[in-house]
N, CA and C atoms as an extended XYZ file, in Angstrom:
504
Properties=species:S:1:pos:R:3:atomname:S:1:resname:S:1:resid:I:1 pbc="F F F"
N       -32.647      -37.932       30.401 N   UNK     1
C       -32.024      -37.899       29.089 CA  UNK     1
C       -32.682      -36.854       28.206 C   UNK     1
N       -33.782      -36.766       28.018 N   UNK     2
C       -34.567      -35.835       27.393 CA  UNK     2
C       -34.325      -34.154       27.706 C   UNK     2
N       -34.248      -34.405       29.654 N   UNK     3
C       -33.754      -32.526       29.556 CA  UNK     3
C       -32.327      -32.314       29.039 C   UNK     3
N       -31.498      -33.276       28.794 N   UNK     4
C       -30.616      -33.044       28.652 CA  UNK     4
C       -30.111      -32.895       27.321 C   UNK     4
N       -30.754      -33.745       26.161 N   UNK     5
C       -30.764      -33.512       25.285 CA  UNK     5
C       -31.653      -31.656       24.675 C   UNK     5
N       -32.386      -31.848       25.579 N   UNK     6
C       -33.380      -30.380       25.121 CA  UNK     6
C       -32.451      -28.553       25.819 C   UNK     6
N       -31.747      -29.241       26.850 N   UNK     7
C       -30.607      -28.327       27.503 CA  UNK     7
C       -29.429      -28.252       26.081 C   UNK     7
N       -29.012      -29.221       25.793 N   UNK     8
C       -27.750      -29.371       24.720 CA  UNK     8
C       -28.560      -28.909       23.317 C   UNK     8
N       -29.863      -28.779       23.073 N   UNK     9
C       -30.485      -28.191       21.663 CA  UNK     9
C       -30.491      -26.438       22.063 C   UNK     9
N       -31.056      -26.064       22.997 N   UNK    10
C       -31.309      -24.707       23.401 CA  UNK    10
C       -29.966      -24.102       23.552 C   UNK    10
N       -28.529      -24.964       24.387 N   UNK    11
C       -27.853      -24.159       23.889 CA  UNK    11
C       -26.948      -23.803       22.604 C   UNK    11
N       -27.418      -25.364       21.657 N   UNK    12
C       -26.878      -25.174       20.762 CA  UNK    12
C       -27.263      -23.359       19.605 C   UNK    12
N       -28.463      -23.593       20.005 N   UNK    13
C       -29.152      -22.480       19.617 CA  UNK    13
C       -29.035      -21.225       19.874 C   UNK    13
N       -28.599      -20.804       20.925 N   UNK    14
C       -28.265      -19.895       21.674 CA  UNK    14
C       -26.544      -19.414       20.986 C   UNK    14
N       -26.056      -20.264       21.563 N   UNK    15
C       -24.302      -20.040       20.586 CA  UNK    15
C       -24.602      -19.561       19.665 C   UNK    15
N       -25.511      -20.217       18.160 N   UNK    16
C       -25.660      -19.460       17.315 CA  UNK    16
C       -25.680      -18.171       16.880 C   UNK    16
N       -27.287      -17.800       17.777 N   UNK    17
C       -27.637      -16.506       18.189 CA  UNK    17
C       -26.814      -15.480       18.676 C   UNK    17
N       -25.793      -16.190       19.512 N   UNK    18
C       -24.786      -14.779       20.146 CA  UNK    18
C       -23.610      -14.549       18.987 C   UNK    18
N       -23.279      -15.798       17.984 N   UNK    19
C       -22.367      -15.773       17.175 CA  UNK    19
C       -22.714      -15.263       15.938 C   UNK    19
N       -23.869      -14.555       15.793 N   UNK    20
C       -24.653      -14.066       14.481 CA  UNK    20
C       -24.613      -12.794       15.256 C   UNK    20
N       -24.997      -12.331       16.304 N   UNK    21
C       -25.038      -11.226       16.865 CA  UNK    21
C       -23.281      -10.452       16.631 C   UNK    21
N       -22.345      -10.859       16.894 N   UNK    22
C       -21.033      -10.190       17.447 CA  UNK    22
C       -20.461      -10.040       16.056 C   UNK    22
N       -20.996      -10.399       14.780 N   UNK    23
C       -20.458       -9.996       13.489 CA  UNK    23
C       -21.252       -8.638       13.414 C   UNK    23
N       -20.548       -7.827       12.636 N   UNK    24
C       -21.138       -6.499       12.442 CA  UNK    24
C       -21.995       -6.484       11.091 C   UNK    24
N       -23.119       -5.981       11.411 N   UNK    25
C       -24.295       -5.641       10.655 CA  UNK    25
C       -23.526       -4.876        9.247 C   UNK    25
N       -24.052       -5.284        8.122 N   UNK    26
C       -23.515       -5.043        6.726 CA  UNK    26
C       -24.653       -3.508        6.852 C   UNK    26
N       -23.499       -2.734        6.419 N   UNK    27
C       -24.433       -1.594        6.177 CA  UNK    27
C       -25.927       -1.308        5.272 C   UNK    27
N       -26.845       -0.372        5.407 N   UNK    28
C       -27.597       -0.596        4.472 CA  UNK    28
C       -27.969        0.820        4.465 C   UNK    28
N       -28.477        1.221        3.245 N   UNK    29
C       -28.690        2.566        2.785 CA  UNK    29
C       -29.706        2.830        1.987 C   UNK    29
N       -31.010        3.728        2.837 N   UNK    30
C       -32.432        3.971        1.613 CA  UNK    30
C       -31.560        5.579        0.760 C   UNK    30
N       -32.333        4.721       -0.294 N   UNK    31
C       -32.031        6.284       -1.131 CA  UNK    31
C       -33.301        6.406       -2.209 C   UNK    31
N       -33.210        7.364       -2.676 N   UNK    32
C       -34.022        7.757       -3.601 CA  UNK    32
C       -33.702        7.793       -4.929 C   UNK    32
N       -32.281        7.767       -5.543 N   UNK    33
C       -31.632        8.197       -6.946 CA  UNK    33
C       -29.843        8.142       -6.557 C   UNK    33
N       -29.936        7.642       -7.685 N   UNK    34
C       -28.082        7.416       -7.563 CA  UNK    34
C       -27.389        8.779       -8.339 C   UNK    34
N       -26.100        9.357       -8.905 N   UNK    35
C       -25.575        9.742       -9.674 CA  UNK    35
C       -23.962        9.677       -9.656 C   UNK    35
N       -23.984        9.375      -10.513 N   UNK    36
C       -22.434        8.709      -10.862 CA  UNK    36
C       -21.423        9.928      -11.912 C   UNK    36
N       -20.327        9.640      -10.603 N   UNK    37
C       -18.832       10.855      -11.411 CA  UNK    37
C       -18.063       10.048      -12.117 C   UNK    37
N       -17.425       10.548      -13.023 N   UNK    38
C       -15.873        9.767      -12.824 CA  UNK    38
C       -14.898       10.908      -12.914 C   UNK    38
N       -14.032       10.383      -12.091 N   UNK    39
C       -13.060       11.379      -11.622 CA  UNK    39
C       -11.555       10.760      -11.960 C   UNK    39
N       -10.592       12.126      -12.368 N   UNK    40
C        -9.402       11.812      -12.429 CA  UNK    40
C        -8.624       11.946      -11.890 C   UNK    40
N        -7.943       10.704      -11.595 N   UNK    41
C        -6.872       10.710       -9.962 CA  UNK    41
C        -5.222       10.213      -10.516 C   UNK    41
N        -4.727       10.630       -9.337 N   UNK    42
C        -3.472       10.534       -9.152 CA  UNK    42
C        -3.538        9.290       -7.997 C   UNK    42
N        -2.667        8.201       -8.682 N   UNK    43
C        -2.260        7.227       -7.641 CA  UNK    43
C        -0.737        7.089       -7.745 C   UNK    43
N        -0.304        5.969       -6.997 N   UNK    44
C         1.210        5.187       -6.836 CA  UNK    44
C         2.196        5.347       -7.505 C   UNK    44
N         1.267        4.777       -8.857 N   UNK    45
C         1.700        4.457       -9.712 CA  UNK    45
C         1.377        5.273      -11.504 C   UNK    45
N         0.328        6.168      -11.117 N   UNK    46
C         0.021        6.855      -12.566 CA  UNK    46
C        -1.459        7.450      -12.110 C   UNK    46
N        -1.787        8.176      -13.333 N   UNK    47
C        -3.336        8.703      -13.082 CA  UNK    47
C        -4.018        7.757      -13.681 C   UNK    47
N        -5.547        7.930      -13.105 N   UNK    48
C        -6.469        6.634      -13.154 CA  UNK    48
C        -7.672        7.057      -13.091 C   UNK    48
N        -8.641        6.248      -13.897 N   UNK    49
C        -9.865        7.071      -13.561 CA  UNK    49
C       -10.429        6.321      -12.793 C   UNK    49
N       -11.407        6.775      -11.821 N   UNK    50
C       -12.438        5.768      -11.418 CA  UNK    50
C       -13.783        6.346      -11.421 C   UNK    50
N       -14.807        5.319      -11.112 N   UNK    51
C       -16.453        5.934      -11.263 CA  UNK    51
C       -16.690        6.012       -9.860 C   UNK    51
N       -17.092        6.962       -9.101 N   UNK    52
C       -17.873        6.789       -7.681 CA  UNK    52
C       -19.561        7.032       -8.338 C   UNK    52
N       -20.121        6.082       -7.477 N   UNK    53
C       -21.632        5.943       -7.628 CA  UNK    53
C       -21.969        6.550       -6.076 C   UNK    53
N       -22.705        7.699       -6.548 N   UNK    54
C       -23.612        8.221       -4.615 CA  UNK    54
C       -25.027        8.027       -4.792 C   UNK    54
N       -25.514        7.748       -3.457 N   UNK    55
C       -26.488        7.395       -2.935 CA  UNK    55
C       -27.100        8.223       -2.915 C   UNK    55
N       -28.240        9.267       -3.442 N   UNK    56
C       -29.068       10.246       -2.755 CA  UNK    56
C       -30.215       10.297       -2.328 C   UNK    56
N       -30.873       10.885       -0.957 N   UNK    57
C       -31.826       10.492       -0.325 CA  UNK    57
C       -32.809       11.815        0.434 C   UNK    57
N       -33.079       12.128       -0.340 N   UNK    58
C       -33.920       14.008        0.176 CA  UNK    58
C       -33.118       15.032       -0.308 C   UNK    58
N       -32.422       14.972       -1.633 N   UNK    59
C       -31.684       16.121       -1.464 CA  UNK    59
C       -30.307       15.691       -0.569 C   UNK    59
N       -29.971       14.858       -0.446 N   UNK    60
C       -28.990       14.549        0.582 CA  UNK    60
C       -27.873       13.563       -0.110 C   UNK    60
N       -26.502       13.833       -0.187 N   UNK    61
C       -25.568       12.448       -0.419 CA  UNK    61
C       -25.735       12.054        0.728 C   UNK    61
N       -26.191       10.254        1.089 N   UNK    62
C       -25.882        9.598        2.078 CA  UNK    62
C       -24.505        8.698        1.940 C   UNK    62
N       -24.335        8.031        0.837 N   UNK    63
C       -23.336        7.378        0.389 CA  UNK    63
C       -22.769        6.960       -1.130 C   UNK    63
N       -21.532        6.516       -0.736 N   UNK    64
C       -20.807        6.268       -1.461 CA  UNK    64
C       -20.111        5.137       -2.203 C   UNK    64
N       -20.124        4.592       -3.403 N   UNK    65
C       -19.231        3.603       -3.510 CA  UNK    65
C       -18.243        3.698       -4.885 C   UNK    65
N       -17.252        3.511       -4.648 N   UNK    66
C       -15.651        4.032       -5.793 CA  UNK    66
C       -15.581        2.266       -6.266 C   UNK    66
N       -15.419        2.952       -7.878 N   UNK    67
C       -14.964        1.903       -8.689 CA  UNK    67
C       -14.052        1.920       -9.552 C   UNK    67
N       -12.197        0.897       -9.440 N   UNK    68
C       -11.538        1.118      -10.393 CA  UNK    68
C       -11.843        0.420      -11.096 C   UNK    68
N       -10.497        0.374      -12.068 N   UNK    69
C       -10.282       -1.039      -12.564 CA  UNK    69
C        -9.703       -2.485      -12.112 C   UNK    69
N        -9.236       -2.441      -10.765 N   UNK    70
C        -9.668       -3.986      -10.476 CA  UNK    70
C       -10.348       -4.123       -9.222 C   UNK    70
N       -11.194       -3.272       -8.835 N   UNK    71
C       -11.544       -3.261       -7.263 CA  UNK    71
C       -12.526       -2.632       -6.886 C   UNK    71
N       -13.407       -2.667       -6.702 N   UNK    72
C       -14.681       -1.913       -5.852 CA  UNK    72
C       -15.268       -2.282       -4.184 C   UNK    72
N       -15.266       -0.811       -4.005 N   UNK    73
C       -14.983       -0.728       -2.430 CA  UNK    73
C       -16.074       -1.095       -1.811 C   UNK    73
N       -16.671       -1.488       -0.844 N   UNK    74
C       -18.074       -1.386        0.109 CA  UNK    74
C       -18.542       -0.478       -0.236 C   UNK    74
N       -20.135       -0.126        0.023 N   UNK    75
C       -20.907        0.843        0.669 CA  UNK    75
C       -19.835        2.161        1.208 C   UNK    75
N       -19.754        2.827        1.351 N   UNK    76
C       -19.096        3.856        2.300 CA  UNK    76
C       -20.635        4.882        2.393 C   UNK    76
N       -20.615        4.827        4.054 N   UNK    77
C       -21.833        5.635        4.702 CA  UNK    77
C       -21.145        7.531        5.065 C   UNK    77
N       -21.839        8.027        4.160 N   UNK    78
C       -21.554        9.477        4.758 CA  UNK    78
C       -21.355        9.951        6.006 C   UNK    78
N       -20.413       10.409        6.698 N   UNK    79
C       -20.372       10.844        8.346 CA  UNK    79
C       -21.239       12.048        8.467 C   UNK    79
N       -22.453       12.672        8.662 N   UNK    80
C       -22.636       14.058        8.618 CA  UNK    80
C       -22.285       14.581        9.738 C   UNK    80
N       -21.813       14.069       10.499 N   UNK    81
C       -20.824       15.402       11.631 CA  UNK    81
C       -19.428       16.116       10.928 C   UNK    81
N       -18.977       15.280       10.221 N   UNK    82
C       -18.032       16.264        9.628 CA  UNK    82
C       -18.554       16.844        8.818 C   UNK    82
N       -18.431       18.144        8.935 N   UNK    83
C       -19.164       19.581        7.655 CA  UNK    83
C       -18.196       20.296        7.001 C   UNK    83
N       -16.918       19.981        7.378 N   UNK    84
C       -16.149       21.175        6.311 CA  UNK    84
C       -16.025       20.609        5.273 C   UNK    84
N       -16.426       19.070        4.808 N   UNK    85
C       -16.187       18.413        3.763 CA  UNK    85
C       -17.188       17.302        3.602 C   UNK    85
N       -17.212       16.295        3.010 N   UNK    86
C       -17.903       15.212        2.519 CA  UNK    86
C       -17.277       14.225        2.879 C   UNK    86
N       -17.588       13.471        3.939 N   UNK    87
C       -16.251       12.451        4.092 CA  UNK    87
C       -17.255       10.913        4.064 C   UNK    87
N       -17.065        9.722        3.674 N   UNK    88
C       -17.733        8.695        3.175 CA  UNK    88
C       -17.133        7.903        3.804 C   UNK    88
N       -17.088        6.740        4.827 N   UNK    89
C       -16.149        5.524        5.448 CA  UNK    89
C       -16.928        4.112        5.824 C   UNK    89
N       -16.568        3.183        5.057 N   UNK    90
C       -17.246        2.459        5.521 CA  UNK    90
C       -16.199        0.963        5.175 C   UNK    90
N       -16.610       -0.353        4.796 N   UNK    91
C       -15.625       -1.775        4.707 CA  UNK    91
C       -15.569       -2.059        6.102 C   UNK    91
N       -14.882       -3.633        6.391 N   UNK    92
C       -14.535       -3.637        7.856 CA  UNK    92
C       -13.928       -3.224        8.602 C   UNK    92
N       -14.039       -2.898        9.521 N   UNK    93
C       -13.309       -2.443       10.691 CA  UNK    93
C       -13.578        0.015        9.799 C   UNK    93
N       -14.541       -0.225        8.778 N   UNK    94
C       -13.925        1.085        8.639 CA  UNK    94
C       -12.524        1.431        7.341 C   UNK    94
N       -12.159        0.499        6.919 N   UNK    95
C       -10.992        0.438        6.307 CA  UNK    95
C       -10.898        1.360        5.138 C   UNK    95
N       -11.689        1.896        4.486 N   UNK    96
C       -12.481        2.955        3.457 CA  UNK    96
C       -12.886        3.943        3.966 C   UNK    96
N       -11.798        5.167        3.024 N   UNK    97
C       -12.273        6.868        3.352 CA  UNK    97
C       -12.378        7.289        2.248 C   UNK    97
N       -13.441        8.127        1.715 N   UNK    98
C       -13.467        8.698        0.935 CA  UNK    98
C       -13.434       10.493        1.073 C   UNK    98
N       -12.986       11.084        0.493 N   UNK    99
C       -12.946       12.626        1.069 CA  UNK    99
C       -13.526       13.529       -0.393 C   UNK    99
N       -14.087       14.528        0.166 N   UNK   100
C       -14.691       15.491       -0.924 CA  UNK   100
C       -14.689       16.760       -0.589 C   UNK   100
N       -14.461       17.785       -1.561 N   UNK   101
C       -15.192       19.005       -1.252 CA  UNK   101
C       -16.451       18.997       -0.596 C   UNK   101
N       -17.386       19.832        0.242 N   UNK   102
C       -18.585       19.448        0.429 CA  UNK   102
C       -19.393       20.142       -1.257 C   UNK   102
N       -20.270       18.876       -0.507 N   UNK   103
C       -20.876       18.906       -2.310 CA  UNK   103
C       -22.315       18.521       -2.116 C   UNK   103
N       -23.252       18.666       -2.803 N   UNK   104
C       -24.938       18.415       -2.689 CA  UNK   104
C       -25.369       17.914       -4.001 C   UNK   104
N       -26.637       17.206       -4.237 N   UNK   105
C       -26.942       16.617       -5.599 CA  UNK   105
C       -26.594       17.522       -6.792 C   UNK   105
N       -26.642       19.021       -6.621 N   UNK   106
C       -26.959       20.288       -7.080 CA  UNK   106
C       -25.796       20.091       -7.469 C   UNK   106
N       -24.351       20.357       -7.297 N   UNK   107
C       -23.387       20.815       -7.426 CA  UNK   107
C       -22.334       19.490       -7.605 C   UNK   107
N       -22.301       18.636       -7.085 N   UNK   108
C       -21.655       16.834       -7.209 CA  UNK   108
C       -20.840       16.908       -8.833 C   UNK   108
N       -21.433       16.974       -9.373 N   UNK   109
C       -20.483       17.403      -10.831 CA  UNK   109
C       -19.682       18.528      -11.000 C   UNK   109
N       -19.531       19.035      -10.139 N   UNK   110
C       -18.601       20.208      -10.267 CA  UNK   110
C       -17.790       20.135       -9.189 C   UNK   110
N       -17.124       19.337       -7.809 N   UNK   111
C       -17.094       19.266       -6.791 CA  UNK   111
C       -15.867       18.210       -7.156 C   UNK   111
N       -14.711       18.824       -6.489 N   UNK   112
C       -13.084       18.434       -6.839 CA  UNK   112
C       -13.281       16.959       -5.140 C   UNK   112
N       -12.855       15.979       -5.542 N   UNK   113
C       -12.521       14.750       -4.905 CA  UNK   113
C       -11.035       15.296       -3.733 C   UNK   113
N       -10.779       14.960       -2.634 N   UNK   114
C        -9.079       14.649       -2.531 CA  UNK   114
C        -8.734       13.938       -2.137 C   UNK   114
N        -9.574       12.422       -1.517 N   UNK   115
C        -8.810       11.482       -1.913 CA  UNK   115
C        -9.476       10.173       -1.587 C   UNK   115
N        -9.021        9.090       -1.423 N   UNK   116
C        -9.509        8.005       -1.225 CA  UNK   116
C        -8.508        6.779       -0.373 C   UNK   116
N        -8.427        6.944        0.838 N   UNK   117
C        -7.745        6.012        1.934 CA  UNK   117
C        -8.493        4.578        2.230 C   UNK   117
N        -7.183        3.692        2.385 N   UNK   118
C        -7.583        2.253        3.152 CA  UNK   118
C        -6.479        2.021        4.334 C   UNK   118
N        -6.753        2.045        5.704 N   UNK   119
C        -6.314        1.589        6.189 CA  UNK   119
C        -5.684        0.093        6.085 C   UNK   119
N        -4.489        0.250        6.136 N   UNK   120
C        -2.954       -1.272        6.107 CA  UNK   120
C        -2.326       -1.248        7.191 C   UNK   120
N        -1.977       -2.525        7.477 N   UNK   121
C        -0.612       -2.666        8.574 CA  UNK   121
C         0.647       -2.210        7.816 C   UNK   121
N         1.139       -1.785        8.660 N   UNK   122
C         2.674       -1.629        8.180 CA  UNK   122
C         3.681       -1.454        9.606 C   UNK   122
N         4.645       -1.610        9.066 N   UNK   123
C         5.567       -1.847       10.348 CA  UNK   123
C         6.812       -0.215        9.951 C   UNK   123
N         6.322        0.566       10.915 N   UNK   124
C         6.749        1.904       11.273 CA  UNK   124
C         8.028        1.878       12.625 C   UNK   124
N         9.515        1.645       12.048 N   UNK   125
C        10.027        1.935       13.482 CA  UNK   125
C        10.070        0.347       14.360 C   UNK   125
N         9.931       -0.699       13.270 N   UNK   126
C         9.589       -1.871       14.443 CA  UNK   126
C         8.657       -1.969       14.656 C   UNK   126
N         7.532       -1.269       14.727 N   UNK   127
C         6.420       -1.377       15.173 CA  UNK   127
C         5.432       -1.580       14.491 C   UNK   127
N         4.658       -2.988       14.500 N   UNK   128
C         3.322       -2.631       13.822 CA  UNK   128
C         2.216       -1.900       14.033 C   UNK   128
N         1.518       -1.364       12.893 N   UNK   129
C         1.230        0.405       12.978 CA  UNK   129
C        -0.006        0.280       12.092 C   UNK   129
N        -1.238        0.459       12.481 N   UNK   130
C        -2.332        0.965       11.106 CA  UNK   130
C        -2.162        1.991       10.464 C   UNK   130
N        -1.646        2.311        9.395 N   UNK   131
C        -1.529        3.766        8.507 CA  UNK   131
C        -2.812        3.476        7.530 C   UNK   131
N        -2.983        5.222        7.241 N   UNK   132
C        -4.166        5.095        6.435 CA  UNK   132
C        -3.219        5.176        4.886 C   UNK   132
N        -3.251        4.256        4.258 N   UNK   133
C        -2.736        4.235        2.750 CA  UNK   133
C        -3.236        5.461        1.669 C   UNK   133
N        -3.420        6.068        1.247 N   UNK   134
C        -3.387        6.809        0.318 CA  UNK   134
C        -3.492        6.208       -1.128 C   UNK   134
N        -4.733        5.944       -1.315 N   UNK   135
C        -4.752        5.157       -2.623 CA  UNK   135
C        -5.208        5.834       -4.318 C   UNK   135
N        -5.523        7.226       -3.969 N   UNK   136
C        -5.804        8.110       -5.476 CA  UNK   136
C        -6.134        9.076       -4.001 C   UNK   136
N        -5.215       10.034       -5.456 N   UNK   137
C        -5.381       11.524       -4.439 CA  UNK   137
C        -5.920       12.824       -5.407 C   UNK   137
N        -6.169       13.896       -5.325 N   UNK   138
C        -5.958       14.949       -6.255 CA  UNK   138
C        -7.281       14.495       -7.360 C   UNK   138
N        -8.601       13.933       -7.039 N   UNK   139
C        -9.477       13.449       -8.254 CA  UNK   139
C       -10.179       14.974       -8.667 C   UNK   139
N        -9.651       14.839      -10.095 N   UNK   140
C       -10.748       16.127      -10.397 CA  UNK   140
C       -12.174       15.187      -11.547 C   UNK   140
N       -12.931       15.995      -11.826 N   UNK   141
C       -13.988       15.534      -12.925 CA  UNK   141
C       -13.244       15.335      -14.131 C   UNK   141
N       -13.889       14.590      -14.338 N   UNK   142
C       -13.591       14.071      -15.807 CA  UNK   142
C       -14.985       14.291      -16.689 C   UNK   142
N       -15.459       15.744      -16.959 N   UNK   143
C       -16.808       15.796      -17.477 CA  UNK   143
C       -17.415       15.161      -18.410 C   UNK   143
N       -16.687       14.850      -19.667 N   UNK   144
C       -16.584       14.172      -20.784 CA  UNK   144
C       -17.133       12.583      -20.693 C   UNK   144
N       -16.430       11.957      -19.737 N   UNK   145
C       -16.477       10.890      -18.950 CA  UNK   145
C       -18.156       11.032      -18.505 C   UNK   145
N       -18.207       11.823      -17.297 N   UNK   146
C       -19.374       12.104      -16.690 CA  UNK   146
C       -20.631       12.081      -17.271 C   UNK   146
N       -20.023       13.275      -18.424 N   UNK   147
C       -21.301       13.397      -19.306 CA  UNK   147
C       -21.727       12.051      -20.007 C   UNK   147
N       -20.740       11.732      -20.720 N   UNK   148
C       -21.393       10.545      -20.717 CA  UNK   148
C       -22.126        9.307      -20.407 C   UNK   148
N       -21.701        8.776      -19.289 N   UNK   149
C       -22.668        8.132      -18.405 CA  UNK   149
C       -23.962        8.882      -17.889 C   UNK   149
N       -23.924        9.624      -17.693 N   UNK   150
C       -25.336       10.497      -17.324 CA  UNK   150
C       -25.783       11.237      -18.906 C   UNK   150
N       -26.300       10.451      -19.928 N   UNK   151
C       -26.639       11.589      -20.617 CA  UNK   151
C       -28.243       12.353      -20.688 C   UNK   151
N       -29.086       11.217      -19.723 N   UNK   152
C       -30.111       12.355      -19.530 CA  UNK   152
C       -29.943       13.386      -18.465 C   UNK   152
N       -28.562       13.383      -17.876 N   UNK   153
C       -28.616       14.600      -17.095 CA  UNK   153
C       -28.172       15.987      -18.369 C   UNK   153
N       -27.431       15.208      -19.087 N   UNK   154
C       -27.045       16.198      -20.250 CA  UNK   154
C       -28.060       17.139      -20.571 C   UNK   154
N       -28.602       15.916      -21.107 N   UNK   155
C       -30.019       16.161      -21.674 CA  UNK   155
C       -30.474       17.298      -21.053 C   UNK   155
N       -31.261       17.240      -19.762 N   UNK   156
C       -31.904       17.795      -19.493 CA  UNK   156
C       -30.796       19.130      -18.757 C   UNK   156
N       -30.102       19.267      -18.955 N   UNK   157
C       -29.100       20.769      -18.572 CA  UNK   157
C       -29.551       21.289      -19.631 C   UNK   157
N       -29.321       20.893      -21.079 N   UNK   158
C       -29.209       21.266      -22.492 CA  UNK   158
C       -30.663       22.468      -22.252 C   UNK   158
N       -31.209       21.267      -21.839 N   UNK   159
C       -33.223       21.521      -22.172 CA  UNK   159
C       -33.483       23.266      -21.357 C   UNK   159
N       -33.036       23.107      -19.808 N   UNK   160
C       -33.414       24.125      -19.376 CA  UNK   160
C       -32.448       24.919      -19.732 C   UNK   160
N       -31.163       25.004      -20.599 N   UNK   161
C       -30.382       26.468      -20.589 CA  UNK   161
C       -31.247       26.590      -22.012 C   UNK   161
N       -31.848       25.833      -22.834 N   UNK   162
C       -32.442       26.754      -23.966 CA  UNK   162
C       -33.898       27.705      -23.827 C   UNK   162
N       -34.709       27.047      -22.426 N   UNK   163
C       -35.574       27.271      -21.592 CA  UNK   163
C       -35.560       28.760      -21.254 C   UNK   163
N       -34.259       28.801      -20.976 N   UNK   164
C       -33.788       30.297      -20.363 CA  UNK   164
C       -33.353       31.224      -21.528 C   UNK   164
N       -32.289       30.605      -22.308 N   UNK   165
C       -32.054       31.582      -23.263 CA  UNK   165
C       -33.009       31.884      -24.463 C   UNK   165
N       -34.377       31.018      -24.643 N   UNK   166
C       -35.406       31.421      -25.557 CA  UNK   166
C       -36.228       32.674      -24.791 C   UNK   166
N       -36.162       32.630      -23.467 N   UNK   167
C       -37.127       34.065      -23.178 CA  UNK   167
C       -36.293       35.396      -23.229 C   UNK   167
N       -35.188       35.614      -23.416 N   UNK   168
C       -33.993       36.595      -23.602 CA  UNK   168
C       -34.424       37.240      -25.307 C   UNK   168
């Protein structure tokens, strides 16, 4: 009775273990400093602003996360194999794209958005079909916006262009 009870504890334990294992690991991201856009987009239904907050980590965007007004997305982890652009994907299964000009801490405020996808079912032809949705397209800066939330970045732009133009 005893191995059997101690057989029926170990594998209760075990199930656990394999059933904690086969969920996918929640992303996680070291960074060093955040900086936050807001950008103006074209959706569905009208233009919209939203805030993306990035992750930066050496000089590096690692990630991403977009905020409207009723919804904020996962984590989205930077792909760095794609280089002609900035591309950010992350939620379950992947369901979150974010797309960018390529852009660096340096330049991120000046750096035009084009768009922001979630993969949906939809039924194409009879067929059910994953399409990537198209949810704000066309985001440019909204500096005003920007500037504001960042105003010691202001700040300190202000500081070094007088830096420069006092030795002139």
């Amino acid at each position: 009775m005893k191995k059997y009870l101690a057989f029926t504890f170990l594998t209760i334990i075990l199930s656990a273990c394999a059933t904690k294992q086969t969920q996918p690991p929640k992303p996680s991201v070291q960074f060093d400093t955040i900086q936050e856009v807001v950008y103006q987009c074209d959706s569905q239904s009208n233009s919209q602003k939203i805030l993306v907050t990035y992750a930066i980590s050496e000089e590096e965007i690692v990630a991403a996360q977009i905020r409207t007004k009723n919804k904020t997305t996962p984590i989205l982890i930077r792909n760095k194999n794609i280089t002609q652009n900035n591309t950010f994907i992350g939620g379950d299964n992947n369901r979150f794209t974010w797309i960018t000009e390529s852009a660096t801490p340096a330049n991120l405020e000046r750096t035009k958005a084009n768009m922001l996808t979630e993969k949906t079912n939809d039924t194409i032809n009879g067929k059910h079909t994953v399409v990537d949705k198209v949810l704000f397209k066309h985001c440019v800066i909204d500096k005003k916006a920007t500037n504001k939330i960042n105003p010691q970045r202001t700040k300190n732009k202000t500081k070094k262009n007088n830096k420069k133009s006092a030795g002139k």
